[in-house]
C-alpha positions in Angstrom: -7.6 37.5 -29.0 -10.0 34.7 -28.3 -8.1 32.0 -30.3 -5.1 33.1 -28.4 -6.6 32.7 -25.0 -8.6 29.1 -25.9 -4.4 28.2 -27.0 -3.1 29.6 -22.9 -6.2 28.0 -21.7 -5.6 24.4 -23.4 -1.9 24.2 -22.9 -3.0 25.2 -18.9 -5.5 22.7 -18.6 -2.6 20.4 -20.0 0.1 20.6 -17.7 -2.4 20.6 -14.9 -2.9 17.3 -15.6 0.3 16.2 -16.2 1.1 17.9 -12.9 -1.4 15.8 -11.2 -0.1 12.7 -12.7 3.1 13.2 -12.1 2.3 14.2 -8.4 0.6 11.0 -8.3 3.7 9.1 -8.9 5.7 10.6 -6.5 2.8 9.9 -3.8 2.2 5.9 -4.6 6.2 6.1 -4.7 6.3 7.4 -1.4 4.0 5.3 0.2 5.5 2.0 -0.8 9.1 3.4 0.2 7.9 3.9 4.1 6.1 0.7 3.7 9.0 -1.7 2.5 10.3 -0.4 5.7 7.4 -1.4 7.5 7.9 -4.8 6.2 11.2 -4.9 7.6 10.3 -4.1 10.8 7.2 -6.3 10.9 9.4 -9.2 10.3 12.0 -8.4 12.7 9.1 -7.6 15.1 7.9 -11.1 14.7 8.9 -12.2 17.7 8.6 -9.6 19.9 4.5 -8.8 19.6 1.9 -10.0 18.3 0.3 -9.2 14.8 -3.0 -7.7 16.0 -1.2 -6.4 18.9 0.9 -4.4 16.5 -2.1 -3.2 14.1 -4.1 -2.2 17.1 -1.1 -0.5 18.3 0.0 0.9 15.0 -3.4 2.4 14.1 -4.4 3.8 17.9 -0.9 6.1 16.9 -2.5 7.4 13.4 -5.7 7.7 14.4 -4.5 10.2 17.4 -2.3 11.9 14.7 -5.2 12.0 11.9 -7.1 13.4 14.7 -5.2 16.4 15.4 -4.7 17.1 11.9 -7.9 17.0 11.5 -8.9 19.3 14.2 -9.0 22.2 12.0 -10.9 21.3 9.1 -14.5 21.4 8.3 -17.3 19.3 10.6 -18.2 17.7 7.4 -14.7 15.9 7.0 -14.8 14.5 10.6 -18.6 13.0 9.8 -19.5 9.9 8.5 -22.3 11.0 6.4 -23.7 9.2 3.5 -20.1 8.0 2.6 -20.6 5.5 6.5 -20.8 2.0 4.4 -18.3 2.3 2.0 -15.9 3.7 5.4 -17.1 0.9 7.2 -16.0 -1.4 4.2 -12.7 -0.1 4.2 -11.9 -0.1 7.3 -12.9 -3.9 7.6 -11.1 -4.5 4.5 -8.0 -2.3 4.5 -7.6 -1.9 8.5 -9.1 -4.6 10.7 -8.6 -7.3 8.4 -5.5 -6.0 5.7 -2.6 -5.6 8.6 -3.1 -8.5 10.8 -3.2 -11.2 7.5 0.1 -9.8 6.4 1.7 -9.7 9.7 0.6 -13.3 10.4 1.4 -14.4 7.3 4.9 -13.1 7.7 4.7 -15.7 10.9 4.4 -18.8 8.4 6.1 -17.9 5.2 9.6 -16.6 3.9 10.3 -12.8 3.1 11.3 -14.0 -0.4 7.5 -15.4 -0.6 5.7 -12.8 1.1 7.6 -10.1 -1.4 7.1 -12.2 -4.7 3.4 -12.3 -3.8 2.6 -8.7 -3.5 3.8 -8.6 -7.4 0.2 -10.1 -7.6 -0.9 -6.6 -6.0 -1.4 -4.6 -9.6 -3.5 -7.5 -11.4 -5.8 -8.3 -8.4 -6.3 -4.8 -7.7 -7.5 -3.9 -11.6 -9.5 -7.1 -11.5 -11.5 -6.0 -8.5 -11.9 -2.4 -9.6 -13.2 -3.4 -13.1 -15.8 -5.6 -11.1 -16.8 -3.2 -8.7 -16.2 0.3 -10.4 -16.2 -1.0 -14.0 -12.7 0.7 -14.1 -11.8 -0.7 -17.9 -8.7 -2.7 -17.2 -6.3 -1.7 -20.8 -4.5 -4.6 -22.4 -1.6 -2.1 -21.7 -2.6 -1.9 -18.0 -2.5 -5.7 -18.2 0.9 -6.2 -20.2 2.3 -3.7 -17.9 1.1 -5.5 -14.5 2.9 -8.4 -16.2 5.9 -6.9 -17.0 6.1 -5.5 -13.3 5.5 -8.7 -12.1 8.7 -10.2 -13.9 10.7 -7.3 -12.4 9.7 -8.4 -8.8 10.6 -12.2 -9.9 13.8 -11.0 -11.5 14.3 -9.1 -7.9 13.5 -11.9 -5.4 15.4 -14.7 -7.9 18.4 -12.6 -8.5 18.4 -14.3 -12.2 18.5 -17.9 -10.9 15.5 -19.6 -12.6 16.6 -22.9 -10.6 15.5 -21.0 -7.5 11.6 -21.0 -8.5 12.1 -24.7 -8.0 12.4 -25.0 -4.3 9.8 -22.7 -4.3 6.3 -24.3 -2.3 3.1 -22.9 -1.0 2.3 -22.6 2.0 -0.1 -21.2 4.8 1.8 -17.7 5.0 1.7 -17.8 1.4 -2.4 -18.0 1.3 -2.4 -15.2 4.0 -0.5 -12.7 2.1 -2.5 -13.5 -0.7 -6.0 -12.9 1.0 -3.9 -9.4 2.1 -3.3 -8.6 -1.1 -7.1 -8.9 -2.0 -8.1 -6.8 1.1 -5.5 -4.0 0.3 -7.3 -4.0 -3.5 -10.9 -3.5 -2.2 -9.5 -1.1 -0.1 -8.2 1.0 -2.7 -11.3 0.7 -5.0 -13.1 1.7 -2.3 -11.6 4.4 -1.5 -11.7 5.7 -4.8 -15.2 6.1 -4.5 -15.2 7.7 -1.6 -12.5 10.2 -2.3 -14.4 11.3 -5.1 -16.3 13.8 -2.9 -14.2 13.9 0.3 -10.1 14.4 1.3 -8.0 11.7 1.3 -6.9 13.0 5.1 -10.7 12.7 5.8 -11.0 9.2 4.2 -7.8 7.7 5.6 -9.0 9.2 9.3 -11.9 7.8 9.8 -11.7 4.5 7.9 -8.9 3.8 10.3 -11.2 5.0 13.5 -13.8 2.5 12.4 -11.8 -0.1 13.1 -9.9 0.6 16.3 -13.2 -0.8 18.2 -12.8 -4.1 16.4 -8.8 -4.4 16.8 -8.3 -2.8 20.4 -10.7 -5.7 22.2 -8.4 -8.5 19.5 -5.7 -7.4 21.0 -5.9 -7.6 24.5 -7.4 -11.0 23.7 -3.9 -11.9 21.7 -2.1 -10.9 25.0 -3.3 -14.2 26.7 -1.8 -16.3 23.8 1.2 -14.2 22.1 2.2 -11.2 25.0 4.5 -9.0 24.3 7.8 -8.3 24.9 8.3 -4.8 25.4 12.4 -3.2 25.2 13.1 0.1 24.2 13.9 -0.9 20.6 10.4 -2.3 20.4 8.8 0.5 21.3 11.0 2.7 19.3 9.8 0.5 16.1 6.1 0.8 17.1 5.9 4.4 16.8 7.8 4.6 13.5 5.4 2.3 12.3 2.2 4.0 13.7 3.8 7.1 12.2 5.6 6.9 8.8 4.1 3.5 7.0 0.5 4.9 8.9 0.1 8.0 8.5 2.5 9.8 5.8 1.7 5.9 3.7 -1.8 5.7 4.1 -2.4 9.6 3.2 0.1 9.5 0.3 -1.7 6.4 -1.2 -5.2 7.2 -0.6 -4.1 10.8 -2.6 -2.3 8.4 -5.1 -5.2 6.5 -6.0 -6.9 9.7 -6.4 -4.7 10.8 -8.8 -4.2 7.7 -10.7 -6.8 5.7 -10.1 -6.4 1.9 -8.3 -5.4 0.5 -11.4 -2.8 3.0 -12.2 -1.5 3.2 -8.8 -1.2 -0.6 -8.2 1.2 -0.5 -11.2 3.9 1.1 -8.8 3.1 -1.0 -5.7 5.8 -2.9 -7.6 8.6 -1.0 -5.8 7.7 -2.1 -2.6 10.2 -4.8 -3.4 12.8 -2.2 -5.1 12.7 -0.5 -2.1 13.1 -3.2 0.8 16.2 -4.4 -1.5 17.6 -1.3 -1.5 17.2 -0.7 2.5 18.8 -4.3 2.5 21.3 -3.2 0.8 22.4 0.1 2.3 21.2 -1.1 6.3 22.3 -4.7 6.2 24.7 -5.0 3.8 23.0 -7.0 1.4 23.9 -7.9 -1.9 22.8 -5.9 -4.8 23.8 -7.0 -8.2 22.9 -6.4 -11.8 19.4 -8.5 -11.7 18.0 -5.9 -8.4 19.0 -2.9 -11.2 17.4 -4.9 -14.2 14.2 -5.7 -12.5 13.8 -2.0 -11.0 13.7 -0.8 -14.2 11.4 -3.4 -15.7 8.8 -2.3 -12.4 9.7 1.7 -12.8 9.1 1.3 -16.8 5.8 -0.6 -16.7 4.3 1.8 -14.0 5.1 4.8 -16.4 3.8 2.8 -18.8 0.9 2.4 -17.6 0.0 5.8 -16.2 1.1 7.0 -19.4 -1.9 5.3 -20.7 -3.9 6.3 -18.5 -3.1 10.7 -18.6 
């Protein structure tokens, strides 16, 4: 009887994990989905407001819906507590800092740009976690974050090496860079933290932490770059404060998690995936045999990679 019951209790402990993994994926998957549409709507909402207008904005609406979700659960996961620094950090980092860089940077530089450069997301994000966490960074985790990489290019270039040529830096290119690295930290952060406390908890209040910074930048930015307001603008503003914010931030903080920031990174990839598919379907877009190639060189690598890693 006892060998029998180690067997049930090994092939349990087994497809927990592989339950956990795979429910991983399908977070970080999610996450990028309802942010390739934020992207969208950042660029079209260019224009219209302001960039820390719109993350001030944007995280005032998840922050009022974190804390009513919140309402219910234990004092402890509405306190600070020992965890206050490395909140503090990410909400500097991933918050106050991470949203206004990319939508400024989307003020300067191309979409094609700003999307090729998150393919950097995956190797800055395993360089900073093997700094800070001493997360070991795989040669597979690194051939994978390549591979992904190629994908994106294959994506953005739609096969025309030509294309790269035409191709110069600029400052929107820099900015979305330096987002990039803020989004990393963030996520290395948070893996610490989330080791002992909810990913609802840790998205909540690192958000809250920085509504005091962004609220008085904001009204500030209204002298120089006021808004527009229209119905449609509006409209835009609370799908962003909702779906990218609050359904994104919660599935990737649980992603990370999960996976781990290196692991998750590796499907940050689809970000791009994604925004060619909405392009496709919503604009009428082109979407030809280079979008499918490089989806599957991104979706491969990132299996790959947690693979690895389970």
């Amino acid at each position: 009887m006892e060998p029998t019951t180690a067997k049930i209790s090994w092939k349990h402990w087994m497809l927990r994990i592989g339950g956990s993994v795979w429910i991983g994926l399908l977070l970080v998957n999610l996450a990028t989905f309802t942010w390739a549409t934020n992207m969208t709507l950042g660029r079209w909402l260019r224009a219209s407001i302001g960039p820390v207008t719109l993350s001030a904005l944007r995280f005032l609406i998840a922050v009022l819906c974190f804390g009513w979700l919140l309402r219910s659960r234990p004092s402890e996961e509405r306190r600070l507590g020992a965890d206050a620094p490395l909140l503090l950090g990410m909400a500097l980092a991933g918050v106050a800092l991470f949203a206004p860089t990319l939508y400024w940077g989307l003020r300067f530089t191309t979409a094609v740009n700003a999307t090729l450069i998150n393919g950097l997301g995956p190797l800055i994000t395993g360089l900073i976690a093997a700094l800070l966490i001493r997360e070991p960074l795989t040669p597979r985790q690194l051939l994978a974050a390549f591979l992904g990489l190629a994908g994106v290019l294959l994506i953005i270039s739609n096969g025309n090496l030509i294309f790269w040529g035409a191709l110069q830096g600029n400052l929107g290119d820099l900015l979305v860079v330096a987002a990039l690295t803020l989004w990393g930290l963030y996520s290395v952060l948070g893996r610490k933290v989330m080791a002992h406390r909810s990913a609802l908890s840790t998205t909540a209040l690192s958000m809250a932490l920085a509504l005091p910074l962004l609220i008085p930048a904001a009204l500030v930015e209204q002298f120089f770059l006021p808004t527009r307001w229209r119905p449609e603008v509006v409209l835009a503003v609370l799908y962003i404060g909702i779906a990218p914010t609050v359904l994104g931030f919660l599935a990737w903080n649980e992603g990370v998690r999960r996976l781990g920031p290196g692991g998750a990174m590796m499907f940050y990839n689809t970000l791009p995936v994604y925004g060619a598919l909405l392009g496709h379907l919503l604009l009428g877009e082109p979407l030809g045999l280079a979008h499918l190639i490089g989806g599957a060189l991104i979706i491969s690598a990132g299996l790959w990679a947690t693979s690895a890693r389970s």
